[in-house]
TIVEXKOL-622122 format. One record per residue (C-alpha): x, y, z. Coordinates in pm, whole numbers, m for minus. Example, Ala and Ser with C-alpha at 12.3 -4.5 7.8 and 13.67 -1.06 7.14 Angstrom:
2
<rec px="1230" py="m450" pz="780"/>
<rec px="1367" py="m106" pz="714"/>
% end
This chain:
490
<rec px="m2767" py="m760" pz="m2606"/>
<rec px="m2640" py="m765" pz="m2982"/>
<rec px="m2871" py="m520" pz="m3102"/>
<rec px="m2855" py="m320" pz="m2785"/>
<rec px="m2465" py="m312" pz="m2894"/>
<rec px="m2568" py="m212" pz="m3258"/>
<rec px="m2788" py="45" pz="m3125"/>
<rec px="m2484" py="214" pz="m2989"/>
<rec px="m2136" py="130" pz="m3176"/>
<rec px="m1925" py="426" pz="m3064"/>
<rec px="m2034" py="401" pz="m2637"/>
<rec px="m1884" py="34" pz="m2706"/>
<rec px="m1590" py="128" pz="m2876"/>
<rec px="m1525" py="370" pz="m2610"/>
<rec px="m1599" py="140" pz="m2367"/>
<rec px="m1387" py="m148" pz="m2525"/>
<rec px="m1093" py="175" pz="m2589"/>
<rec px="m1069" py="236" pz="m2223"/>
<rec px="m1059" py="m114" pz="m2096"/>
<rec px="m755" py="m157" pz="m2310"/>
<rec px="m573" py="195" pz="m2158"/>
<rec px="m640" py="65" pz="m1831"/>
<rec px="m528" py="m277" pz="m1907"/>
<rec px="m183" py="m137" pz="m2010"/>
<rec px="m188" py="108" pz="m1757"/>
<rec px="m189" py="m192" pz="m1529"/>
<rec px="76" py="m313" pz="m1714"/>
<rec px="306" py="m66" pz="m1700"/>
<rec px="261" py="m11" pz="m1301"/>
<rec px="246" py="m415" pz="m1242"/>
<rec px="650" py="m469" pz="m1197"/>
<rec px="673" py="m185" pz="m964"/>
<rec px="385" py="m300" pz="m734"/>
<rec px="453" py="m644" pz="m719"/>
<rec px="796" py="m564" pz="m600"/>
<rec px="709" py="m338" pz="m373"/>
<rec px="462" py="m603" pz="m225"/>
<rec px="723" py="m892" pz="m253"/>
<rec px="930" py="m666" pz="m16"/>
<rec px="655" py="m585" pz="226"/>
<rec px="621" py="m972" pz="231"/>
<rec px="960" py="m1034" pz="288"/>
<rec px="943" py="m739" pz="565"/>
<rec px="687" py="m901" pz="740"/>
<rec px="834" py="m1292" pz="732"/>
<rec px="1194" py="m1119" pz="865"/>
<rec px="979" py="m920" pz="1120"/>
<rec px="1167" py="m571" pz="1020"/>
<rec px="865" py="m413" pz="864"/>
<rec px="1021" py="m64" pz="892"/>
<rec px="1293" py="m147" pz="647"/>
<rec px="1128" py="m326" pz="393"/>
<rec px="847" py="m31" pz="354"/>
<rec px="1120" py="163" pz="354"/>
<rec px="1279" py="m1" pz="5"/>
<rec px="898" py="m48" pz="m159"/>
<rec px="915" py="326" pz="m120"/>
<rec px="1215" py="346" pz="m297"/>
<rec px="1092" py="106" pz="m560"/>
<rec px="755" py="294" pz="m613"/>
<rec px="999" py="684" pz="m597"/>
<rec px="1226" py="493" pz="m860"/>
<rec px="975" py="392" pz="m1051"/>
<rec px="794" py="721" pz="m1092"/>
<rec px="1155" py="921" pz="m1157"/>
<rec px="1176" py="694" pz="m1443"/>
<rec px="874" py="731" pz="m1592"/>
<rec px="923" py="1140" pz="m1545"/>
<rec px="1304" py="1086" pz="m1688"/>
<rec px="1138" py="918" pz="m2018"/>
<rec px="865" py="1126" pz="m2070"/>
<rec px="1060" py="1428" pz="m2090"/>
<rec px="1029" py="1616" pz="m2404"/>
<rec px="1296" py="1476" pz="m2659"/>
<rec px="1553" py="1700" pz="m2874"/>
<rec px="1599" py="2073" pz="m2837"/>
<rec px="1442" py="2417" pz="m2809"/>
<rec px="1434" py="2603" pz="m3134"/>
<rec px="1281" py="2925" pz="m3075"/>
<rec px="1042" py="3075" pz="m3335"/>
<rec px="1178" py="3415" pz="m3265"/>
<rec px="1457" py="3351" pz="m3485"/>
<rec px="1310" py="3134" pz="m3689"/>
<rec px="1090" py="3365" pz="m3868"/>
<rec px="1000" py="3158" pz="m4169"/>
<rec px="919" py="2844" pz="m3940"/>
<rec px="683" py="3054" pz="m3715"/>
<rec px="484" py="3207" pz="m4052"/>
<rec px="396" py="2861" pz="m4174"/>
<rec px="294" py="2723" pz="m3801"/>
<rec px="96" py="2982" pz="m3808"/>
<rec px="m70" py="2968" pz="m4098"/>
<rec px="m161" py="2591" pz="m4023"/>
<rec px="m300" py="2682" pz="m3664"/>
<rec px="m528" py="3028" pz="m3812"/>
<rec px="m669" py="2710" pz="m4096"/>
<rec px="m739" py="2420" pz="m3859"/>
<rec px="m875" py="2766" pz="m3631"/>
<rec px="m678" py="2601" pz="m3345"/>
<rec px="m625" py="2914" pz="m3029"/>
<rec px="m351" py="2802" pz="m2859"/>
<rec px="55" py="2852" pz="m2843"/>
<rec px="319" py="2593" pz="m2979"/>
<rec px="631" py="2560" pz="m2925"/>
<rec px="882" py="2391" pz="m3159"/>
<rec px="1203" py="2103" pz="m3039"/>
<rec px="1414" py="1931" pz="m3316"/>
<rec px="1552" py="1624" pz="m3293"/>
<rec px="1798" py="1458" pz="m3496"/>
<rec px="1622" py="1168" pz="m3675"/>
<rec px="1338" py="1227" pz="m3924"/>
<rec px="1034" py="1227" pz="m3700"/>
<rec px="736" py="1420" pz="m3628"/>
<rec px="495" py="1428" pz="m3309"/>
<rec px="322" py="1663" pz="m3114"/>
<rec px="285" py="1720" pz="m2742"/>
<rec px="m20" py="1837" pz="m2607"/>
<rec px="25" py="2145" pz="m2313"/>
<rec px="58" py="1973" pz="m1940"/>
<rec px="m108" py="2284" pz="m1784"/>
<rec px="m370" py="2554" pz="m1923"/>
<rec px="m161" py="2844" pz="m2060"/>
<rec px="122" py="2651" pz="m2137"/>
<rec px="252" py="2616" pz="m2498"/>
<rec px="201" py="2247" pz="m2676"/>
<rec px="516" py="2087" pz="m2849"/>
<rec px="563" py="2055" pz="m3151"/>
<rec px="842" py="1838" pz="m3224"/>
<rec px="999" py="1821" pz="m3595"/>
<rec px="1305" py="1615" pz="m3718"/>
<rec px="1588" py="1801" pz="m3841"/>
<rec px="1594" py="1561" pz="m4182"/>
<rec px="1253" py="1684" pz="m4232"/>
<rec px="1294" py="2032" pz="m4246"/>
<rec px="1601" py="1926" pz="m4455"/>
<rec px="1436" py="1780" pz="m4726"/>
<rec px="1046" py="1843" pz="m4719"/>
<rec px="922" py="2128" pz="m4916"/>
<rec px="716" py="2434" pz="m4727"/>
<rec px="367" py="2273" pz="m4857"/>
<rec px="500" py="1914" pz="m4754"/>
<rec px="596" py="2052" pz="m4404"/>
<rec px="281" py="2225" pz="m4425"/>
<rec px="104" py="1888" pz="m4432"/>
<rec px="339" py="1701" pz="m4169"/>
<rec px="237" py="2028" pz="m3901"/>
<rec px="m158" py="1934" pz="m3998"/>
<rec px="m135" py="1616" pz="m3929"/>
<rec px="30" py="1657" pz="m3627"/>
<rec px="m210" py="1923" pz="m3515"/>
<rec px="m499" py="1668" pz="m3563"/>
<rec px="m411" py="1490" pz="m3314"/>
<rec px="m445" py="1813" pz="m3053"/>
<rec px="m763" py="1875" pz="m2924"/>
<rec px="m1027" py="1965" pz="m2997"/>
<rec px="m973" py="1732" pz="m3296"/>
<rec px="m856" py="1378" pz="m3059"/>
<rec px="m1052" py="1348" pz="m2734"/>
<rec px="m885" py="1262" pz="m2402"/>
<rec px="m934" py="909" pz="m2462"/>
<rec px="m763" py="869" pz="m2748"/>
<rec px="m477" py="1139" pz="m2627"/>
<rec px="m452" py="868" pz="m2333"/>
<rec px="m430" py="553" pz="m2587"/>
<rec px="m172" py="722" pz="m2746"/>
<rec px="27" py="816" pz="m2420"/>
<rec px="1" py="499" pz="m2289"/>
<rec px="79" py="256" pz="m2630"/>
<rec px="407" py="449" pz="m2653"/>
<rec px="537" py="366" pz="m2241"/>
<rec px="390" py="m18" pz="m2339"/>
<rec px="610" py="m51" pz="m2645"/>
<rec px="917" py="m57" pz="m2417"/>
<rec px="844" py="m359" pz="m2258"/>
<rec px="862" py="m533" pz="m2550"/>
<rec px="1190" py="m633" pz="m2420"/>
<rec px="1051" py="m753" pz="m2082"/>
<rec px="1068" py="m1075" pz="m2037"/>
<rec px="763" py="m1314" pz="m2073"/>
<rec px="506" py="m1316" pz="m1960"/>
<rec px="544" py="m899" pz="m1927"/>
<rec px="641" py="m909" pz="m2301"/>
<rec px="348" py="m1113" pz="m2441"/>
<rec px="119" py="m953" pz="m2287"/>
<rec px="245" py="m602" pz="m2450"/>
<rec px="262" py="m760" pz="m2743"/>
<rec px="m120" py="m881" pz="m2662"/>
<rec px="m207" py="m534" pz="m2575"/>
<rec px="m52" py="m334" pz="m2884"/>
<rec px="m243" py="m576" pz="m3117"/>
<rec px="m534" py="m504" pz="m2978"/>
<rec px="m506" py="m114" pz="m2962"/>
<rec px="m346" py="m109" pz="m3327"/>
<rec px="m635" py="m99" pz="m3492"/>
<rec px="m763" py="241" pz="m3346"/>
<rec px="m390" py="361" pz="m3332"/>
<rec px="m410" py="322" pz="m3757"/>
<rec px="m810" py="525" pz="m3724"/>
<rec px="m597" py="815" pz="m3567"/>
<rec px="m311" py="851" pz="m3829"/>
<rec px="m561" py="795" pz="m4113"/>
<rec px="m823" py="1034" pz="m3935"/>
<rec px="m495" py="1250" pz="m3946"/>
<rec px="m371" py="1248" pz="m4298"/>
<rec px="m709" py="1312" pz="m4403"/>
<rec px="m697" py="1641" pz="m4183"/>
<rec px="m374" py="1737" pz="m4350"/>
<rec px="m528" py="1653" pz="m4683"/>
<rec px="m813" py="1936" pz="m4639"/>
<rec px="m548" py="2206" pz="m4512"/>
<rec px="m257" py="2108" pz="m4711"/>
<rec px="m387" py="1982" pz="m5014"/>
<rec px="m440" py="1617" pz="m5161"/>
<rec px="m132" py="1602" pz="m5358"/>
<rec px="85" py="1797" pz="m5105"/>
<rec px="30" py="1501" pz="m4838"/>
<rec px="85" py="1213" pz="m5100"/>
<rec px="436" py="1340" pz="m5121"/>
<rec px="455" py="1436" pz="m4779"/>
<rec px="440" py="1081" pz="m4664"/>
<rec px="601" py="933" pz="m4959"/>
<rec px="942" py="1155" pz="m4877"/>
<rec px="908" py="1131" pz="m4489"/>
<rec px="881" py="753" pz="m4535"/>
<rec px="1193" py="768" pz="m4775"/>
<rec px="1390" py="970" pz="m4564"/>
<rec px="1375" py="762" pz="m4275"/>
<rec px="1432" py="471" pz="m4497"/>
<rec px="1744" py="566" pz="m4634"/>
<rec px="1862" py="803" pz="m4266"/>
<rec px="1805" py="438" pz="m4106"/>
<rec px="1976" py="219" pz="m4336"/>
<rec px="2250" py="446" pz="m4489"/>
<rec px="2330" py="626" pz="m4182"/>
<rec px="2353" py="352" pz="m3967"/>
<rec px="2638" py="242" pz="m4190"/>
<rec px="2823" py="508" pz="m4196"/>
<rec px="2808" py="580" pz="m3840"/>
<rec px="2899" py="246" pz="m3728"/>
<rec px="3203" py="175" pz="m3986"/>
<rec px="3308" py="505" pz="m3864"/>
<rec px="3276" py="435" pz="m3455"/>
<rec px="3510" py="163" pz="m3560"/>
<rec px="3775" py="428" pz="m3646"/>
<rec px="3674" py="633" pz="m3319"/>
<rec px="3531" py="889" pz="m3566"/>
<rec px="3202" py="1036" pz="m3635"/>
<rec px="3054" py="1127" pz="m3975"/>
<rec px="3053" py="1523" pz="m3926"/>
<rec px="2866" py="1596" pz="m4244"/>
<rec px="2603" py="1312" pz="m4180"/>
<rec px="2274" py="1536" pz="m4314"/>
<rec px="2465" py="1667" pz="m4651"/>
<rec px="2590" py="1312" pz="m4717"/>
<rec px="2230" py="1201" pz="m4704"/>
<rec px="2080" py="1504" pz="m4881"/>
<rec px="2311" py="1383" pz="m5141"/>
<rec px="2240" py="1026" pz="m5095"/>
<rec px="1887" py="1070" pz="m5171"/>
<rec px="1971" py="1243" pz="m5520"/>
<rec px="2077" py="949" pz="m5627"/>
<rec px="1740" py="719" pz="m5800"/>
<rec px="1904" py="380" pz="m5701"/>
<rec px="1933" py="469" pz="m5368"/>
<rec px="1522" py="623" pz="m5330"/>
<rec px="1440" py="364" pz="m5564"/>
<rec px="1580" py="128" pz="m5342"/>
<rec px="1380" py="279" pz="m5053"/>
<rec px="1057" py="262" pz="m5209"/>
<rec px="1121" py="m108" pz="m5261"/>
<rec px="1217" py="m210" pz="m4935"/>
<rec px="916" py="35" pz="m4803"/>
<rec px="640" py="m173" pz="m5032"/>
<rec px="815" py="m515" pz="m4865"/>
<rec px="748" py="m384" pz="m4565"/>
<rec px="393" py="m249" pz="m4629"/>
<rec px="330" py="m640" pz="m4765"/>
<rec px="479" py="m787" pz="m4458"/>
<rec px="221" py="m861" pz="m4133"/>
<rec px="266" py="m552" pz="m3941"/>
<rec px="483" py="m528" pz="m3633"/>
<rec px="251" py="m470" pz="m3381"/>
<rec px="388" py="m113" pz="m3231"/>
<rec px="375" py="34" pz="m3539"/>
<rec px="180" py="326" pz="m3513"/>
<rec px="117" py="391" pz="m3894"/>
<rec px="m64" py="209" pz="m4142"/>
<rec px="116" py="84" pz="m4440"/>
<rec px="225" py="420" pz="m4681"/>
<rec px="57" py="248" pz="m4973"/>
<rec px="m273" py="193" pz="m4712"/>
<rec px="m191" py="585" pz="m4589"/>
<rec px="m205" py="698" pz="m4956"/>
<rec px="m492" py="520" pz="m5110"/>
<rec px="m672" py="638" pz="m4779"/>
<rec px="m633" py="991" pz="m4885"/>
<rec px="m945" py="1191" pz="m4934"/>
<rec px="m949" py="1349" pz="m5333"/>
<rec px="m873" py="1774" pz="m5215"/>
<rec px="m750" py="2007" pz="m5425"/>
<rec px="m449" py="2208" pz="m5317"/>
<rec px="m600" py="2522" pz="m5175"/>
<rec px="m478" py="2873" pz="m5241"/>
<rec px="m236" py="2984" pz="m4949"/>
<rec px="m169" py="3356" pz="m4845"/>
<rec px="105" py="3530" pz="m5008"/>
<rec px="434" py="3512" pz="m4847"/>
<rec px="822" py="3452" pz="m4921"/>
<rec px="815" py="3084" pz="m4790"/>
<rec px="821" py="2902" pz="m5174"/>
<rec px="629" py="2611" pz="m5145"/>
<rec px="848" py="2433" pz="m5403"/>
<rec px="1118" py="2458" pz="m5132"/>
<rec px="1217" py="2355" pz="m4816"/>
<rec px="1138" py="2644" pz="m4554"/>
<rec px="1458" py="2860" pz="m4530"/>
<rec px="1617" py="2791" pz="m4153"/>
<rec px="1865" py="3037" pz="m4009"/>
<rec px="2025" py="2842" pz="m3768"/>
<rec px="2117" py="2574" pz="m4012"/>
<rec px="2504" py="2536" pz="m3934"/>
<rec px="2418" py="2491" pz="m3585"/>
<rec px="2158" py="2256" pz="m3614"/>
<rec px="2373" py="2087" pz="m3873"/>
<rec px="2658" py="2022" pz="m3615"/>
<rec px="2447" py="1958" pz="m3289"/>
<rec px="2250" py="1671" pz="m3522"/>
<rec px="2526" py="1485" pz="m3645"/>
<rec px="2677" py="1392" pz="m3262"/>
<rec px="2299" py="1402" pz="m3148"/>
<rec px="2192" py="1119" pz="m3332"/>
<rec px="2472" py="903" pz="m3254"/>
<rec px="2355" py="644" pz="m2907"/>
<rec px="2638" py="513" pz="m2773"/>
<rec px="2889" py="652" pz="m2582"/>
<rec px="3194" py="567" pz="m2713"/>
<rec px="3043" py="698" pz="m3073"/>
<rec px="2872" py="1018" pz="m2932"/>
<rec px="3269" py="1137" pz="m2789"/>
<rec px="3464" py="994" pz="m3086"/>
<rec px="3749" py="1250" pz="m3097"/>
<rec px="3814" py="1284" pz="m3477"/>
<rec px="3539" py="1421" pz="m3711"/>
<rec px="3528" py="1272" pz="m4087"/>
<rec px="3316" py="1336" pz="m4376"/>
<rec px="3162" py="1044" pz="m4553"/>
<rec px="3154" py="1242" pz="m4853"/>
<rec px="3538" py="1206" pz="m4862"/>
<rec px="3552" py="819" pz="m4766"/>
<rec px="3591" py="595" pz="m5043"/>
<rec px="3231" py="447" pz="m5131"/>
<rec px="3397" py="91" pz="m5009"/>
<rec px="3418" py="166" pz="m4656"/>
<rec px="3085" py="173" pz="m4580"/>
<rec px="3002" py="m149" pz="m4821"/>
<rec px="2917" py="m479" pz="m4601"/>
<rec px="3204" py="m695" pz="m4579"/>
<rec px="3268" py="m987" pz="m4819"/>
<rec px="3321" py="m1201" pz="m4532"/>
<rec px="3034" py="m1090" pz="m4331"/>
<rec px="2780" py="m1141" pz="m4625"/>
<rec px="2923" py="m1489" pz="m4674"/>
<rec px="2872" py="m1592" pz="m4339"/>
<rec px="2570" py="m1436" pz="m4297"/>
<rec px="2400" py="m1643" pz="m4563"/>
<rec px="2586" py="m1928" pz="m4441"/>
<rec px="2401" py="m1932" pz="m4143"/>
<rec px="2069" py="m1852" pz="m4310"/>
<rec px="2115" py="m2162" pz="m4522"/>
<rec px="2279" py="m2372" pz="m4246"/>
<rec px="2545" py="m2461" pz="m4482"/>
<rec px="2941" py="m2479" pz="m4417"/>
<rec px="3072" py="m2332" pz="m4758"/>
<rec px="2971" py="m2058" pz="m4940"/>
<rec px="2925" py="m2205" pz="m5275"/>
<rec px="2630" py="m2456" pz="m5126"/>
<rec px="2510" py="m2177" pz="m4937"/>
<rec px="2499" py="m1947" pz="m5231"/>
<rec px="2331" py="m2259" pz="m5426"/>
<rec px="2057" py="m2327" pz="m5129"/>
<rec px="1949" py="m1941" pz="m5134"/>
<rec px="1942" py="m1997" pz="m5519"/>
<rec px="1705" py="m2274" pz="m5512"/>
<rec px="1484" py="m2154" pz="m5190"/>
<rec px="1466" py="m1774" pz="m5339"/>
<rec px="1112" py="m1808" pz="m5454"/>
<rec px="1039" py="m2116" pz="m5203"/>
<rec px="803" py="m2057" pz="m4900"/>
<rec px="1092" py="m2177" pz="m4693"/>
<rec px="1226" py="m1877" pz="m4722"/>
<rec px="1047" py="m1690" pz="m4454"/>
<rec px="1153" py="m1974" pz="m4217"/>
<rec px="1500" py="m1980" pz="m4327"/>
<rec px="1569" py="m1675" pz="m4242"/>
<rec px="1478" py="m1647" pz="m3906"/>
<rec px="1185" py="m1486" pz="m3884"/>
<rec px="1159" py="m1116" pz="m3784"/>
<rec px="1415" py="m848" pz="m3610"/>
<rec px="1261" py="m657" pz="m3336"/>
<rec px="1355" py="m298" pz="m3384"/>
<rec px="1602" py="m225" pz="m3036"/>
<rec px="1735" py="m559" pz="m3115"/>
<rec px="2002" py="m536" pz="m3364"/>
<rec px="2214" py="m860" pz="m3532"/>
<rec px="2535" py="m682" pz="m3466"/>
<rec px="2671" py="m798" pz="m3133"/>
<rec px="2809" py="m447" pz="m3107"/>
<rec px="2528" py="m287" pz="m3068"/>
<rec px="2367" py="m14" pz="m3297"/>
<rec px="2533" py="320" pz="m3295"/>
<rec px="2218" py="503" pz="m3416"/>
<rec px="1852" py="524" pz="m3293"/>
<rec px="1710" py="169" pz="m3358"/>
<rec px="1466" py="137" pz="m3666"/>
<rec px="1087" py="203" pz="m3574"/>
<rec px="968" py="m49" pz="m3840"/>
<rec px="995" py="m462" pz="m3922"/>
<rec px="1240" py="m565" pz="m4107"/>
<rec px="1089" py="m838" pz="m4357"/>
<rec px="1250" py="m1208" pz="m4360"/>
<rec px="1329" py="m1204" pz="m4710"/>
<rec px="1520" py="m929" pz="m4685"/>
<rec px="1697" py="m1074" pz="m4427"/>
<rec px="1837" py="m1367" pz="m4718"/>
<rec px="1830" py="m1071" pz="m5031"/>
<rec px="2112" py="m861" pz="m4853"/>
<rec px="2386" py="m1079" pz="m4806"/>
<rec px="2286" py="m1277" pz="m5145"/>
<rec px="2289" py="m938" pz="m5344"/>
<rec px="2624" py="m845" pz="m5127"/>
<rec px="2790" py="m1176" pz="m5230"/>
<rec px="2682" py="m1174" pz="m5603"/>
<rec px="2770" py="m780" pz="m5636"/>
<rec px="3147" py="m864" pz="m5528"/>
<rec px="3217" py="m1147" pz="m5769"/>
<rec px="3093" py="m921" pz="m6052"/>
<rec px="3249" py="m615" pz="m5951"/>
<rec px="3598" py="m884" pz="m5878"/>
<rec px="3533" py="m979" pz="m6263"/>
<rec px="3585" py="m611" pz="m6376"/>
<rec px="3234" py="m515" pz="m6351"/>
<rec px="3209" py="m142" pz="m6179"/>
<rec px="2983" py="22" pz="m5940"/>
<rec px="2717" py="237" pz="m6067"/>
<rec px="2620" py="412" pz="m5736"/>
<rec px="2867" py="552" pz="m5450"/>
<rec px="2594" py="486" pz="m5207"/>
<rec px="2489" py="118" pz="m5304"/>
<rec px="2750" py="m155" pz="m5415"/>
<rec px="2425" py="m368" pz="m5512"/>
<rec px="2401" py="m176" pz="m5895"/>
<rec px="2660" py="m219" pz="m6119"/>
<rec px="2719" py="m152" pz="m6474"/>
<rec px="2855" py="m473" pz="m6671"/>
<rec px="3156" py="m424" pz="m6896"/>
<rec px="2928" py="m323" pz="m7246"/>
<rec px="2769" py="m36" pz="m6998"/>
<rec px="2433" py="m177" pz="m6877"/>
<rec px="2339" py="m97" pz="m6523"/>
<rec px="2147" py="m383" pz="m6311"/>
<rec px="2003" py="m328" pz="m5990"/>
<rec px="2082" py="m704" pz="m5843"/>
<rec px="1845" py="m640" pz="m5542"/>
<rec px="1640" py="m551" pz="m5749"/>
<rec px="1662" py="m864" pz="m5985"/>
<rec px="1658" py="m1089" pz="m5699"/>
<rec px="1324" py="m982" pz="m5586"/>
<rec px="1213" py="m988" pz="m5918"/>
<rec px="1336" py="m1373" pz="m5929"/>
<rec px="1110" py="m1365" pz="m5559"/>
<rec px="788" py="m1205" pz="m5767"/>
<rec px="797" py="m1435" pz="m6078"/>
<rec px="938" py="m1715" pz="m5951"/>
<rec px="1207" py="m1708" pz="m6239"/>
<rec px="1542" py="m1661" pz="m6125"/>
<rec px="1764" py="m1806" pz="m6473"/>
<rec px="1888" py="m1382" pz="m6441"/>
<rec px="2024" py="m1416" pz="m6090"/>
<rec px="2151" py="m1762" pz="m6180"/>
<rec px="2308" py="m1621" pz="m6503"/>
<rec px="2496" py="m1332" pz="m6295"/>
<rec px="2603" py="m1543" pz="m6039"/>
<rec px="2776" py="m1758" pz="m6294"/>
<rec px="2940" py="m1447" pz="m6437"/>
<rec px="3128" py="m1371" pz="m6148"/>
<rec px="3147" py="m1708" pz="m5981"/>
<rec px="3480" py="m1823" pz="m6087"/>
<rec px="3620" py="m1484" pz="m5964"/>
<rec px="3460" py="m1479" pz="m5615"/>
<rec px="3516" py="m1828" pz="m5553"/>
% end
């Protein structure tokens, strides 16, 4: 039986592939039918049969509007006619990967990517592009992100794989079902990660070949940047601004800008290496960037056809305003944040509305330390910062959908893990930045309260120093900072 197995890996893996589709397809359809049979049961012990298969039939209809309501295609229509610039570089991509058929093109507000195969012969497929994308990425890095996402169209993914795909996205929202629903998702995504990861990698090496080697290294470096700092800075802003029943109406410029600034992307790249050391969550659907980019196959950049789309640039998009204004109220979840009545631009806020609270960061590492004063709390994360307690202490990990803030998240949840240790470096960092800054140190950064420049004008990164301290072990500089500004904050 082993070597009859050997003999032939990939009718296995097939095998073992649709097993696990069918075994969350089960999944997904077991809360509906068991209701629907609890009522019939009930129906029959009452003796009123005619009702009860009357409300499994609603169940089952329910059900299947549902599923229709969240499979429908996200974002909105951007048509190609008047995007001409768009429609030259799909174009190009589909005449290179010598892929026949139609797409059409829906943005959404949050920097994403995905494509949506055609439900029907003759219909166009979907291509679906984040608006922060075609913001920032140049034409050969979009170029890349379109590859990719046309690799996983067929001819290039077969059905079974399209189905994996399909059916690994409906699972992931039952991770919060309750168990034993939720286990066994979180069962069934671990065991269908590891051909999820084949795909994207099977991908990037597809975009590699069309877009160039070094084109799709800083494709997914600056898509994985952008969502890093979208997610964390924007979810900030919009929240401290909900609070003031206002929205921030210049959201995408006060990111563009964010991102010029090297403490804030090198900040990004940090937390995204913490995360790529960190066990994977098991939805994620890509591999670790550093994994993605050492992965990549060694092409040169090939020599595209001669057009007016620079490839230094991002691709030129007429409707920009528009999509500018629609994004900003788009992205926002909740209701009460999606109608605030009073725009405001968080490039005119002072930097120190959108800093965590003193307070908040005190408590916060309060109850990570389980200690009633901040100076033994501070002194606990001191000694335990390079302990293997750490991951303990803090609580293990945040389930994205599941936000600390008992007001709920204002923005669309984070797709990733967010580490433990990060979890005790935020409020630490937050704690130690405002005693300094109290002590007449001042902020380097508008966008980050964490760097500041001391008095004699040297600029430390004290997020980054306290991970440092976590790396080495050595943490005399974080000790030596804190006692700076101790006297002040305390």
């Amino acid at each position: 039986m082993a070597s009859e197995r050997r003999k032939h890996p990939r009718r296995c893996s097939a095998v073992h592939d649709g097993l696990l589709v069918a075994a969350m397809t089960g999944l997904l359809a077991a809360g509906p039918v068991t209701c629907s049979l609890a009522v019939l049961g009930v129906g029959v012990a009452l003796d009123d049969l005619t009702l009860s298969i009357a409300l499994a039939a609603g169940i089952m209809v329910w059900s299947a509007a549902r599923f229709f309501l969240q499979s429908r295609l996200p974002g909105r229509p951007l048509s190609l006619d008047d995007e001409p610039d768009l429609a030259v570089l799909i174009g190009q991509v589909a005449v290179q990967v010598d892929v026949q058929v139609p797409f059409a093109v829906r943005i959404v507000p949050t920097p994403e990517a995905a494509l949506y195969p055609a439900v029907r012969r003759g219909q166009p497929s979907t291509l679906v592009l984040g608006w922060p994308l075609l913001r920032t990425l140049t034409a050969a890095q979009l170029t890349s992100v379109v590859a990719h996402e046309i690799a996983h169209h067929r001819p290039f993914t077969n059905r079974r794989d399209l189905a994996l795909i399909a059916v690994r996205g409906a699972v992931v929202g039952l991770l919060d079902s309750r168990f034993p629903r939720r286990a066994t998702a979180l069962a069934l995504l671990r065991a269908t990660q590891p051909r999820r990861w084949e795909l994207e990698t099977a991908a990037d090496a597809h975009a590699a070949h069309v877009a160039g080697t070094a084109a799709t290294r800083a494709a997914l470096t600056q898509v994985a940047v952008t969502a890093s700092v979208f997610y964390h800075f924007g979810e900030h802003w919009a929240r401290a601004l909900a609070a003031r029943e206002q929205f921030p109406a210049d959201l995408y410029d006060a990111l563009h800008t964010a991102m010029a600034d090297p403490h804030v992307v090198r900040q990004a790249l940090a937390a995204l290496g913490e995360r790529g050391a960190a066990d994977p969550w098991p939805a994620a659907d890509h591999p670790p960037l550093r994994s993605r980019i050492a992965a990549l196959p060694d092409v040169p950049t090939p020599p595209g056809p001669r057009t007016r789309i620079v490839a230094g640039r991002p691709v030129p998009i007429h409707q920009h305003g528009s999509l500018n204004r629609w994004a900003a109220r788009e992205v926002l979840t909740t209701r009460a944040a999606r109608h605030a009545p009073h725009p405001a631009h968080v490039l005119d806020c002072p930097p120190e509305l959108f800093d965590t609270p003193f307070q908040a960061a005190q408590a916060e590492l309060m109850a990570l330390t389980g200690r009633a004063t901040p100076a033994d709390a501070i002194a606990v994360a001191l000694d335990r910062l390079t302990s293997d307690r750490t991951i303990a202490m803090a609580g293990g990990r945040r389930w994205p959908g599941r936000t600390p803030d008992p007001a709920g998240s204002v923005t669309a949840s984070m797709p990733w893990t967010v580490p433990s240790r990060s979890a005790l470096t935020d409020p630490l960092s937050a704690v130690i930045s405002k005693a300094l800054l109290d002590a007449g140190w001042s902020r380097a950064s508008r966008w980050t309260s964490t760097v500041v420049t001391c008095p004699q004008g040297r600029t430390i990164d004290i997020r980054e120093l306290i991970e440092q301290a976590v790396a080495t072990g050595d943490t005399a500089a974080v000790r030596a900072l804190h006692t700076r500004g101790a006297a002040t904050a305390l």
